[in-house]
C-alpha positions as CSV (number, residue, x, y, z in Angstrom):
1,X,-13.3,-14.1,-28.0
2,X,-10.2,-13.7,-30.3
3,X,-10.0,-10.3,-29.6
4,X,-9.8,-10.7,-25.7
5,X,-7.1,-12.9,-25.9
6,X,-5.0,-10.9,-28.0
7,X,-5.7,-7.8,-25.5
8,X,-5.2,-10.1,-22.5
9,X,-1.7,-11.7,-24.5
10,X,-0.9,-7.5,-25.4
11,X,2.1,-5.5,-23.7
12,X,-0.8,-2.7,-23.2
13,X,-2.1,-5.0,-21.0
14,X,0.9,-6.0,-19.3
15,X,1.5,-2.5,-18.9
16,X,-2.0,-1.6,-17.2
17,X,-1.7,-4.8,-14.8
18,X,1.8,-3.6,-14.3
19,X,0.5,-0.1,-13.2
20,X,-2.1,-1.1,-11.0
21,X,-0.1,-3.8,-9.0
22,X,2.5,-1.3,-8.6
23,X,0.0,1.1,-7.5
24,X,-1.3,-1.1,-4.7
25,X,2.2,-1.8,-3.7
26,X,3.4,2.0,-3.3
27,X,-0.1,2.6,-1.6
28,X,0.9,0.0,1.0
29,X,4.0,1.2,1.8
30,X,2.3,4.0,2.8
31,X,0.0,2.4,4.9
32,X,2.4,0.8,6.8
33,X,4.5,3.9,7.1
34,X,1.5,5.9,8.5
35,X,0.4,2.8,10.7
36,X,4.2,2.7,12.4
37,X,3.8,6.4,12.9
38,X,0.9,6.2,14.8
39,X,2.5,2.9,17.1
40,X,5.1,4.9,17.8
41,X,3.0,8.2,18.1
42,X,0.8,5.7,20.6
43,X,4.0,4.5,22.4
44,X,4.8,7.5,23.4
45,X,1.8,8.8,24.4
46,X,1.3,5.9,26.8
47,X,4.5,6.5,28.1
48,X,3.5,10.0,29.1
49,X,0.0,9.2,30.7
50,X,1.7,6.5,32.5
51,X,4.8,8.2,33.8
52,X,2.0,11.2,35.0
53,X,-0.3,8.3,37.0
């Protein structure tokens, strides 16, 4: 149990949690990059098919 805590207490695992939640964050970012994309891709598309009708 000792040994966990020291690990848990570590900068190496500081470091990992640090990697990972930073990780997560950058993937985000991405998502929500690609996901205004395709709004905006979307938006303009409807504009198109409407406009045509």
């Amino acid at each position: 149990m000792e040994a966990i805590y020291d690990y848990i207490c570590s900068p190496q695992f500081v470091h990992r949690l640090k990697a990972v939640v930073d990780h997560q964050e950058q993937m985000k970012v991405e998502l929500d990059k690609e996901r205004n994309a395709m709004l905006r891709k979307s938006d303009h598309l409807q504009v198109i098919f409407v406009s045509k009708a």
